[in-house]
C-alpha positions in Angstrom: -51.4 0.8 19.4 -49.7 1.0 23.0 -52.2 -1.2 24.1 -51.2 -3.8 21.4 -47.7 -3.6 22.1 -48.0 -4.1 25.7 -50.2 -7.3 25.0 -47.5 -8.2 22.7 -44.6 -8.3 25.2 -47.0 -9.7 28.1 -47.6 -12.9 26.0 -44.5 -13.9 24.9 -42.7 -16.6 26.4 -39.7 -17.0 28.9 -37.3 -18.5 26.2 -38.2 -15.3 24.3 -37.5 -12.9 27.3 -34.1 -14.9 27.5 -33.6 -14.8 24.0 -34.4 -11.1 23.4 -32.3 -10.4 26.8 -29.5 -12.0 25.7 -29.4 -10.2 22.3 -29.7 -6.9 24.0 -26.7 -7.7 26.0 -24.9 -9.4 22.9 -25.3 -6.8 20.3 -24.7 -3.6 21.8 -21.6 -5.1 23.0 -20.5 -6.6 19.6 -21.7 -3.3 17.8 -19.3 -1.1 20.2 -16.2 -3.6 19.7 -16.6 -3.5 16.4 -16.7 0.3 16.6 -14.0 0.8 18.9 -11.9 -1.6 17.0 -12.5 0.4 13.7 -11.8 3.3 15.2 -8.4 2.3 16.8 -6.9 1.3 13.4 -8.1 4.1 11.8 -7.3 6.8 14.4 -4.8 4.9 16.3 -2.5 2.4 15.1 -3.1 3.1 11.5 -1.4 7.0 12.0 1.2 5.7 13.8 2.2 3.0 11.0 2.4 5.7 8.9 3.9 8.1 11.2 7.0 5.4 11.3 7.6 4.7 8.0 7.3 8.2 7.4 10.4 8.9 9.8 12.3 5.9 8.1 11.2 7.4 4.9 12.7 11.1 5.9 14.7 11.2 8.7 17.4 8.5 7.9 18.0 10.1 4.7 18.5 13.6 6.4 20.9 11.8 9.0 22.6 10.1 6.5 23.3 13.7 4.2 24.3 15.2 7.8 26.8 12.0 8.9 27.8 12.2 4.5 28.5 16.2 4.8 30.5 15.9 7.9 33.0 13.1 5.8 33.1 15.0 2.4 34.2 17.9 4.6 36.6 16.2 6.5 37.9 14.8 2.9 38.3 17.8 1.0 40.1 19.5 4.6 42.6 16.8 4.6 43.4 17.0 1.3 44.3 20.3 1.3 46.1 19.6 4.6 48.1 16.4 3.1 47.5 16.5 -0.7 46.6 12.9 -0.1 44.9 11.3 -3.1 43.3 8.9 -1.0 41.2 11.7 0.1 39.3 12.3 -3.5 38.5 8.6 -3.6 36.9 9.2 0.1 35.0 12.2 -1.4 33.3 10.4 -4.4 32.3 7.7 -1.8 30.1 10.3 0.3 29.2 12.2 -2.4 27.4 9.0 -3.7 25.7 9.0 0.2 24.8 12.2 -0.2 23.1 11.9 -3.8 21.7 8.7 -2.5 20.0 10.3 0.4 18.5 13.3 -1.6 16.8 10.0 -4.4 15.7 8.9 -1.0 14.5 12.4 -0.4 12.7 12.8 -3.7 10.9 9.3 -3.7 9.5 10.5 -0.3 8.5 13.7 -1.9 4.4 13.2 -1.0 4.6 12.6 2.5 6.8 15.6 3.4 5.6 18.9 3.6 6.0 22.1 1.6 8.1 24.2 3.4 10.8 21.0 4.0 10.3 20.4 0.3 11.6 24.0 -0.8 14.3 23.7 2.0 15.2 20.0 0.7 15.6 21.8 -2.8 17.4 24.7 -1.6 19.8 22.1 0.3 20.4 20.3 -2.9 21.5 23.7 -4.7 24.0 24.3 -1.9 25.0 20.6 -2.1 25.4 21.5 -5.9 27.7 24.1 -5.0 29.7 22.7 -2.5 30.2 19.8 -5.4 31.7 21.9 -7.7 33.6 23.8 -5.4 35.3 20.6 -3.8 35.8 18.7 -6.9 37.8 22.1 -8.1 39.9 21.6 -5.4 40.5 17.9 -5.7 40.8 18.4 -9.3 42.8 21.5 -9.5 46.8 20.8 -9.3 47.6 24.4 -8.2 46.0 23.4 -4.7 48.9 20.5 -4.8 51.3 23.7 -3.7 49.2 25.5 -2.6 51.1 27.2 0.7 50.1 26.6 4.2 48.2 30.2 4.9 46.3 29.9 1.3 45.4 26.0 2.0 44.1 27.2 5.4 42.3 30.4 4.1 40.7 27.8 1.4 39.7 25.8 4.3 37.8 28.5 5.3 36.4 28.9 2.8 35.1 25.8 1.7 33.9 24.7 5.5 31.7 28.0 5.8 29.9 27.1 2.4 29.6 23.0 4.0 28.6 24.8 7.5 25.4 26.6 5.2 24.6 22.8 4.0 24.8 21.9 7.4 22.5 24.8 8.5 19.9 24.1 5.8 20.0 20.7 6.9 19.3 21.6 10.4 16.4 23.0 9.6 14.8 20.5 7.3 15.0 17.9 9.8 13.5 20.7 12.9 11.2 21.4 10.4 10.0 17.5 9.5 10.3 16.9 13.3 8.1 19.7 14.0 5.9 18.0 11.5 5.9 14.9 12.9 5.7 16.3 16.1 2.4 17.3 15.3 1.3 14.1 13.9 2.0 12.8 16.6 0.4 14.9 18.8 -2.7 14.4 16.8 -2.3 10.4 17.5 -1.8 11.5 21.2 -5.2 12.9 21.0 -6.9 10.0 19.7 -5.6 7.8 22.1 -7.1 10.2 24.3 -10.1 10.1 22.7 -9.6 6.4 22.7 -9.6 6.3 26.4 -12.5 8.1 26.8 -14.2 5.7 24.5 -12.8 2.7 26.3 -14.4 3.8 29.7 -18.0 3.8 27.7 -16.7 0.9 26.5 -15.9 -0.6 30.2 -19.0 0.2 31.7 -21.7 -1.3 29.4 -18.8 -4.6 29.7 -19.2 -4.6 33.3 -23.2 -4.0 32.2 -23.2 -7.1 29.5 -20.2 -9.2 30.7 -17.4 -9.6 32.8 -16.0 -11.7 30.2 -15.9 -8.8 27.2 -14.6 -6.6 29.7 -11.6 -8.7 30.4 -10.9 -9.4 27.3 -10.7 -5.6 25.9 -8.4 -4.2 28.8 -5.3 -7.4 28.5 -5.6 -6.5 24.5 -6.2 -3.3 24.2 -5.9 -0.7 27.1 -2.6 -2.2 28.3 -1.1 -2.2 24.8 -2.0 1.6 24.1 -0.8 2.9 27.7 2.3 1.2 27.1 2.5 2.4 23.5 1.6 6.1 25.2 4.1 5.2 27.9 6.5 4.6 25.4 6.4 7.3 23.4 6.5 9.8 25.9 9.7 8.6 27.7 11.2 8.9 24.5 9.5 12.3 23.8 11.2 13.2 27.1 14.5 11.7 26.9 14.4 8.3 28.3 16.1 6.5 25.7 16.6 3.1 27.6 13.4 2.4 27.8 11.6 -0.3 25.6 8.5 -1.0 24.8 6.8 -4.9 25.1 3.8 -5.3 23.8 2.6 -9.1 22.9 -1.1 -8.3 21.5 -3.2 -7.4 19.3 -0.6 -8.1 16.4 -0.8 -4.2 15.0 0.1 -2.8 18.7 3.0 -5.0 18.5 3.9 -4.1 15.1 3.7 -0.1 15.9 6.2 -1.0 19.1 8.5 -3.3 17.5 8.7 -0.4 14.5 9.1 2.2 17.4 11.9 0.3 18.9 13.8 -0.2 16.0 13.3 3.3 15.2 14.6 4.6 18.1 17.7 2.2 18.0 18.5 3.8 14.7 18.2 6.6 16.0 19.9 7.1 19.0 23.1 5.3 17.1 23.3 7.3 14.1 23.1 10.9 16.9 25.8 9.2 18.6 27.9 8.6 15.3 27.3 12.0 14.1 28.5 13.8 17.9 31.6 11.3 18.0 32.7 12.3 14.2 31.7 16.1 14.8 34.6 16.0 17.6 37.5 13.9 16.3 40.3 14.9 14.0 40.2 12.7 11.5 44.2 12.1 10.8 45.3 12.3 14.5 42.2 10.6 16.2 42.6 13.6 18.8 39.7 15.9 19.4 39.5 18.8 17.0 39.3 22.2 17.1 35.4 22.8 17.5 35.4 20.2 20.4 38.4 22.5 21.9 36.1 25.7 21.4 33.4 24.4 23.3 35.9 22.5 26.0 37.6 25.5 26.7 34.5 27.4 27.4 33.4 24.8 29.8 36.5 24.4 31.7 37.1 27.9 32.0 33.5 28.5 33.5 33.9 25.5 35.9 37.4 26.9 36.8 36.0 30.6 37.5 33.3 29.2 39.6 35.2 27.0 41.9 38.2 29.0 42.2 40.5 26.6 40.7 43.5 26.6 38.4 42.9 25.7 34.1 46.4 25.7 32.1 46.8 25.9 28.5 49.3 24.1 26.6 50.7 25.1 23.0 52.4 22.7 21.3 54.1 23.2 17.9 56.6 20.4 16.1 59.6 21.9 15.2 60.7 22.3 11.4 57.5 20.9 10.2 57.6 22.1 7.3 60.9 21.3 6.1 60.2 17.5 7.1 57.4 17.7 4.9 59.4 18.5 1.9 61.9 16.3 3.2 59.6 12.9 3.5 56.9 14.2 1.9 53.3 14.4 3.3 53.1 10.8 3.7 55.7 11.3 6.4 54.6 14.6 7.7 51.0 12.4 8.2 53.0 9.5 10.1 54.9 12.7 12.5 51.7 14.0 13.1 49.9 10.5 14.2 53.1 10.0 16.0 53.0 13.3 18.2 49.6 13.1 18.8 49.3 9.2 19.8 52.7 10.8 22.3 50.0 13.2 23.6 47.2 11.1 24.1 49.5 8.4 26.2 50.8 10.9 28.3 48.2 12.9 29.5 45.6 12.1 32.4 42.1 10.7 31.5 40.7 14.2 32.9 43.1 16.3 30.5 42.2 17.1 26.9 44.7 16.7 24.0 43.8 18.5 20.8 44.7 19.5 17.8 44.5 22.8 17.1 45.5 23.1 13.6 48.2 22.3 10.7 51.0 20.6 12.9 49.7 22.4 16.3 48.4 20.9 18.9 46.9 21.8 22.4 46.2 20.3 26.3 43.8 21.4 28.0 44.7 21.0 31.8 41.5 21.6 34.4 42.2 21.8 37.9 46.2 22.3 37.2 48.8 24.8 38.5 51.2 26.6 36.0 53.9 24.5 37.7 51.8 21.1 37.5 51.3 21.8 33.3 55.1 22.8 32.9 56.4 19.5 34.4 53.3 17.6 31.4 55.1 19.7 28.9 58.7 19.3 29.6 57.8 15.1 29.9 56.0 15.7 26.6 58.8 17.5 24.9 61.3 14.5 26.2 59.0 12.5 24.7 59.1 13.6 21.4 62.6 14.1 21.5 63.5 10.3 22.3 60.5 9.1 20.1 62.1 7.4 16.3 59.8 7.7 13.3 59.5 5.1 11.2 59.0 6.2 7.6 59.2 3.2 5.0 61.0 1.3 6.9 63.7 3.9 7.3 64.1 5.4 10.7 64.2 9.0 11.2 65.9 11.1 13.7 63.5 12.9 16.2 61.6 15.7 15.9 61.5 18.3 18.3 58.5 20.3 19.4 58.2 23.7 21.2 55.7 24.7 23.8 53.7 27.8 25.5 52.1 27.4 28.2 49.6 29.7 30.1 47.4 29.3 33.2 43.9 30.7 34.3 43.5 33.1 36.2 47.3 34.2 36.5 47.8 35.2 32.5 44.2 35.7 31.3 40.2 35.4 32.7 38.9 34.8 29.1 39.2 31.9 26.6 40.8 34.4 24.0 43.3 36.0 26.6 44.5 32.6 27.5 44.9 30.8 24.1 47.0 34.1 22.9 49.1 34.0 25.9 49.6 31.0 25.5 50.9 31.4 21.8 53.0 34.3 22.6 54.7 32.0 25.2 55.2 29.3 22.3 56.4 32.1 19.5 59.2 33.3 22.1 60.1 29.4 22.3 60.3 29.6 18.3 62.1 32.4 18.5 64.6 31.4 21.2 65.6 28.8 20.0 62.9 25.5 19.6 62.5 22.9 21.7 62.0 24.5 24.9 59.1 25.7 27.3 57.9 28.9 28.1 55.9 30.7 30.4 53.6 33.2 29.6 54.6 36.7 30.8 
């Protein structure tokens, strides 16, 4: 039989050698192109299609329940702050986002794991009980007199129970992300894989033809390793970065899907930060962006030796303007004093507000002396400013203010706020509008 088969071979002719050669270097190349093309779109581009409509699917509707929770929150705080009715209408209008992104939630259902599911459910209980409990207090007409201490205890109240939503909500989307995180590590690894393929699959092309070769590194190795480029920039933190890719058509599908995703991204983080920080009546920062400032401040100020005053600012007879030009006006004084604050300060000073009709300035790098000349310019301010009210001018208000200074009244973020206070209680008590030092 050997014998045979080398007679075989020996007689056939050259166009035969040629032919035969030519098929051994065609079809092993075709058959591992075809292969590694197979396996790319079902290892490779495939997964990460689905990986990105799986994050459009999930995580837009989680951003858009964390960006909704922030506003009903804000909605039902302001209206037990002003009694506004406006608020209530601003209420139904993210409750509807909210429902709207758990439908999105619930159609998504099969690509989202277990655990998120029972934590999406369990979020949609607490939404259910924040629901009832905010449209009792839009609804209820004793919170329409409700006194100042009660509205703020009820505050409380009803921002711990949104805080829990917010919590739960947390953890669905570090729990999907840790999902897709995985996922995506899994696509990481078959590009790997891939790469390790596409060297085999560079060597029998320099073998059987320059020509193949060329052709799979422009269409395929660049895409991937900008694709992998891509992704782990973002991974990482680089969020300018974009990725190009012109060919095949599904490499520049995945990227153009990537980019958009990322865009969406990166501006719906940036809309949820900038409305976690801003009070929404005044347009000043609010109270949890003073919490964390303070802290900040105080540990630049201790480590560089330099001087951080506090501020206290409280408008004089608030209350009685309130029942005087009702809360329509007390809203107008309030957007008034704190548009006086944000004018007069430097762009490296922090006006807040700090609660009910108080506000605070927080004054790095500044003497005791230095923030008593901002407050006494402040507190002329206010007393030359007219309010407008309907178009009937008002007299001026008045405002009276504490101020305190790091590290001559206090060394901790507590100790200087109460001093602080206690300096703007003996102003009350002394006679308003006035300026004192902490003791």
């Amino acid at each position: 039989m050997y014998n045979k088969i080398i007679a075989f071979w020996q007689q056939r002719s050259l166009r035969f050698w040629l032919m035969s050669g030519l098929l051994i270097t065609i079809i092993p190349f075709l058959i591992f192109s075809i292969l590694t093309y197979t396996y790319i779109n079902k290892r490779v581009v495939n997964p990460l299609l689905s990986l990105s409509e799986e994050q459009q699917a999930i995580f837009f509707p989680i951003n858009q329940l964390q960006l909704a929770t922030w506003g009903m929150s804000a909605s039902v705080t302001d209206f037990l702050v002003s009694k506004q009715l406006a608020y209530k209408t601003k209420y139904e209008h993210e409750a509807l986002k909210i429902k709207s992104a758990f439908r999105k939630l619930e159609l998504a259902s099969e690509i989202i794991n277990t655990e998120s599911l029972m934590e999406i459910s369990r979020a949609k209980k607490q939404w259910q009980t924040v629901d009832k409990e905010a449209r009792f207090i839009l609804n209820n007409s004793q919170y329409n007199t409700m006194s100042a201490h009660k509205s703020s205890q009820k505050i409380i109240e009803f921002e711990s129970k949104t805080e829990s939503l917010g919590h739960t909500l947390g953890l669905i989307y570090g729990s999907i992300q840790s999902e897709n995180d995985r996922l995506h590590k899994q696509s990481i690894d078959a590009l790997i894989s891939a790469e390790k393929l596409y060297l085999y699959v560079l060597f029998l092309s320099i073998l059987f033809g320059i020509i193949g070769l060329i052709i799979i590194n422009r269409s395929l190795i660049s895409s991937l390793g900008k694709l992998t480029e891509g992704a782990s920039k973002f991974a990482t933190g680089d969020n300018k970065h974009t990725i190009n890719i012109g060919i095949p058509l599904e490499m520049a599908n995945v990227a153009n899907t990537f980019n958009a995703m990322k865009k969406t991204i990166i501006e719906q983080r940036k809309e949820l930060e900038f409305a976690a920080m801003i009070d929404g009546l005044t347009g000043l920062l609010n109270r949890r962006k003073f919490d964390e400032l303070i802290e900040e401040k105080l540990e630049y100020a201790n480590n560089t030796t330099t001087p951080l005053s506090l501020v206290i600012a409280d408008i004089d007879h608030f209350k009685q303007f309130n029942n005087e030009y009702g809360h329509i006006g007390g809203d107008e004084a309030l957007k008034t004093f704190a548009k006086i604050f944000g004018t007069a300060i430097h762009d490296d000073h922090y006006a807040c507000r700090y609660g009910g009709e108080e506000f605070v300035i927080l004054l790095p790098n500044c003497t005791i002396n230095q923030a008593e000349l901002i407050a006494e310019k402040l507190r002329v301010t206010v007393n030359n400013n007219v309010l407008t009210i309907n178009t009937k001018k008002i007299p001026p208000l008045s405002a009276s203010f504490g101020v305190a200074s790091f590290p001559e009244h206090a060394d901790t973020s507590e100790g200087l706020i109460e001093a602080a206070d206690k300096a703007l209680y003996k102003s009350k008590n002394t006679g308003r509008n006035r300026i004192t030092r902490a003791q």
